[in-house]
C-alpha positions, 0 to 999 in steps of 0.5 A: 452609484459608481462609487459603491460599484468600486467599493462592492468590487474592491475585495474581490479584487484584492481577494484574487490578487491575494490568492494569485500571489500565493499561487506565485510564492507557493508554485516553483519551476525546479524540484528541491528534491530527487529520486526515488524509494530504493526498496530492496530485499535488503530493506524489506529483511530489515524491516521485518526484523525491526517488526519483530523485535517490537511486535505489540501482540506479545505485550500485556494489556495495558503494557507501556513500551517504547519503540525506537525508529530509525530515520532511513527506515522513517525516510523510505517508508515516508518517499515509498507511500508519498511516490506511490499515492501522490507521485512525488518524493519525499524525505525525512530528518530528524534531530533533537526536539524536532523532525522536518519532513520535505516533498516535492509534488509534480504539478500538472501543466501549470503556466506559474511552475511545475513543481509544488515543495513543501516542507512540514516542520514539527516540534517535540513537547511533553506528549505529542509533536506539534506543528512548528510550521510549514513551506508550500514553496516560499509561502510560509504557513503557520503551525496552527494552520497548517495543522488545521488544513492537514487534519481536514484533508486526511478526514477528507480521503479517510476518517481518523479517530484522532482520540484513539490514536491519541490515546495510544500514543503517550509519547513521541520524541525526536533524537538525532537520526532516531524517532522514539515512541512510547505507546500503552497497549490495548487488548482491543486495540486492534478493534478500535482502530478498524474504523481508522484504516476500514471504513464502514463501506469497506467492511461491509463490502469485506463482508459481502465477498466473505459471504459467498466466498463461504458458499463457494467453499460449501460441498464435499471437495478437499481442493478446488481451482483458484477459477472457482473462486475467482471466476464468480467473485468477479462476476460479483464485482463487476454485477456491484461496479454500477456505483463507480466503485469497481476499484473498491470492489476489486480491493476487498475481493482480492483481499478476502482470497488472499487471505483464505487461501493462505488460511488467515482468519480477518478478524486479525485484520477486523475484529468485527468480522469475527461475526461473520460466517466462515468458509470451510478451508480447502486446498486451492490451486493453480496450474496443479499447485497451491503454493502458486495460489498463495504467491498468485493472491498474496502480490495481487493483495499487496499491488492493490493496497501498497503498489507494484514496487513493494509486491516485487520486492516482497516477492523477491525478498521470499525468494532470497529467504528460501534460498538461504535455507528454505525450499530454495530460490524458484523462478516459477514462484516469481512467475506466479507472484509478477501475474499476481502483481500485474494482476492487483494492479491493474484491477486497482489502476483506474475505473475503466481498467478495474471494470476490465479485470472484471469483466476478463477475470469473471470467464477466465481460465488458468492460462490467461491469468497464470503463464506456463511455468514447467520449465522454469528453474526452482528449488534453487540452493543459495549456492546453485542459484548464484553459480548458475544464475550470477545471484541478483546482478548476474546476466543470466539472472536478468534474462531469465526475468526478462523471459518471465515478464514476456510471458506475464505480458502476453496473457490475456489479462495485459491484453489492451483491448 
């Protein structure tokens, strides 16, 4: 019987020297790659400017267009998300007939290394690209499995409706520095992909607060304070949070505000919501203003669904605009987009931090989610902002930011409690 003891044990055995050698080959001790996003004002201006010039809505049902992407713009959007979410880097190259995408993933404590990097190799065809292969530290991955392995992990964190996707896009070709994309555009193509970025969860949560957020808006009062909404939305949130899901929660409420208060319908977001009631418009401040209501929900919007660093950028980027020939550079407005971010973050940091925003949002008043913003300078022209403020480099504009960060910090919601 010993015999068959051996045997019985022996792929066992050769399993787990297997699996400990892949581990070996897959884990390193240094990082193939450095650094970080470097999103700007500039970045951020450009683009929008590419948005623009290839903005699918103004095509015809079923008009086949093609979009040109460059690659420092397919490098940042590709490191920006993959620091964000995964807290790595990542990058982007792209050359005739294939495009090769490169990340390194910072393990925790882990006796075989510290670093996980991987590089993803894809080739041109007729229609889509395809897998070439792939490197999870020196272990090579064929295409196929690669592929495979890919596919099931984006499905695990959200299904993807593969044949949609596949449907719009007729074709992808790679050239040097340069991604190109022809793609046939739908009417309702927006509707059908509402189920590839919301799942049924989210929207039924979206509805949820659309809800009462109609009730609340009920009466006869043209403004109201941002409170108002706030305060029994959140109350809402945290009533619902029992499931472990007050992140999500925290998510599709800051969502419904940001767009009501800036008079955004979301059926442009969720065609399906074009069914369900709709609040009645009224002005909606903070601290006597409603362009502070606007910033406020609009980076808390972008912290809880893109992160921190792509709401301060946006924010500044508004600023820049303004100054150039709008109402002109205004410190207070940063004000009220830093507590909005700080905000959104927060309430979409971690469970326990999501049921703590809850909880402080739910009895808030304006001055422990908005500091006093009186003094601060705006309606600032380019050329008065940069003679005063030394423009975004200078040392006074820096103090002053300096003195706005102090302020978002001492209101109660950053109150570690």
């Amino acid at each position: 019987m010993k015999w068959f003891a051996k045997w019985i044990m022996l792929p066992a055995v050769l399993l787990s020297l297997i699996l400990g050698g892949m581990l070996v080959l897959m884990v390193e001790n240094e990082p193939k790659l450095h650094g970080r996003a470097d999103l700007t004002p500039e970045r951020i201006a450009h683009g929008k400017r590419v948005f623009e010039q290839n903005d699918p809505r103004r095509l015809k049902a079923g008009a086949i267009t093609e979009v040109s992407l460059d690659e420092q713009d397919l490098d940042l959007a590709i490191n920006y998300f993959t620091n964000q979410y995964l807290g790595g880097v990542a990058g982007l190259e792209v050359d005739s007939g294939r495009a090769r995408i490169e990340a390194t993933l910072k393990l925790p404590d882990y006796p075989l290394g510290r670093f996980l990097n991987l590089e993803i190799e894809f080739e041109q065809t007729d229609r889509l690209p395809r897998f070439d292969h792939a490197l999870l530290g020196k272990l090579w991955v064929p295409g196929w499995l690669a592929e495979s392995v890919i596919e099931k992990s984006i499905a695990a964190v959200q299904p993807v409706d593969w044949q949609v996707l596949a449907a719009m896009i007729r074709q992808v070709r790679f050239e040097p520095r340069r991604m190109r994309v022809t793609y046939r555009w739908q009417d309702d193509l927006p509707g059908k992909l509402g189920g590839v970025f919301w799942s049924a969860q989210d929207q039924k949560r979206l509805e949820f607060y659309q809800r009462h957020l109609v009730e609340l808006t009920q009466g006869s009062r043209d403004s109201l304070n941002l409170t108002v909404l706030l305060n029994p939305l959140f109350q809402l949130a945290k009533d619902r949070s029992d499931n472990g899901k007050a992140v999500a929660e925290n998510r599709a409420l800051i969502l419904v505000l940001a767009f009501y208060v800036n008079r955004k319908d979301l059926h442009k977001l969720i065609p399906s919501s074009k069914a369900w009631p709709r609040p009645i418009w009224r002005n909606v401040n903070l601290n006597g203003r409603g362009d502070f209501t606007k910033h406020y929900l609009v980076s808390a919007m972008l912290a809880a669904y893109a992160g921190t660093p792509l709401a301060d950028v946006v924010g500044l980027y508004k600023e820049i605009e303004d100054a150039r020939g709008g109402s002109g550079f205004s410190f207070n407005d940063i004000a009220a987009d830093r507590a909005g971010t700080r905000m959104g973050e927060l309430a979409t940091n971690s469970e326990s931090w999501a049921k703590k925003i809850q909880r402080l949002m739910a009895d808030a008043k304006e001055s422990d989610m908005m500091p006093a913003t009186a003094d601060l300078p705006e309606f600032m022209p380019r050329a008065e902002f940069i003679r005063r403020f030394g423009g975004l480099e200078g040392g006074k504009y820096r103090q002053m930011m300096a003195d706005i960060e102090r302020r978002v910090a001492a209101l109660a919601i950053n109150r570690d409690e």
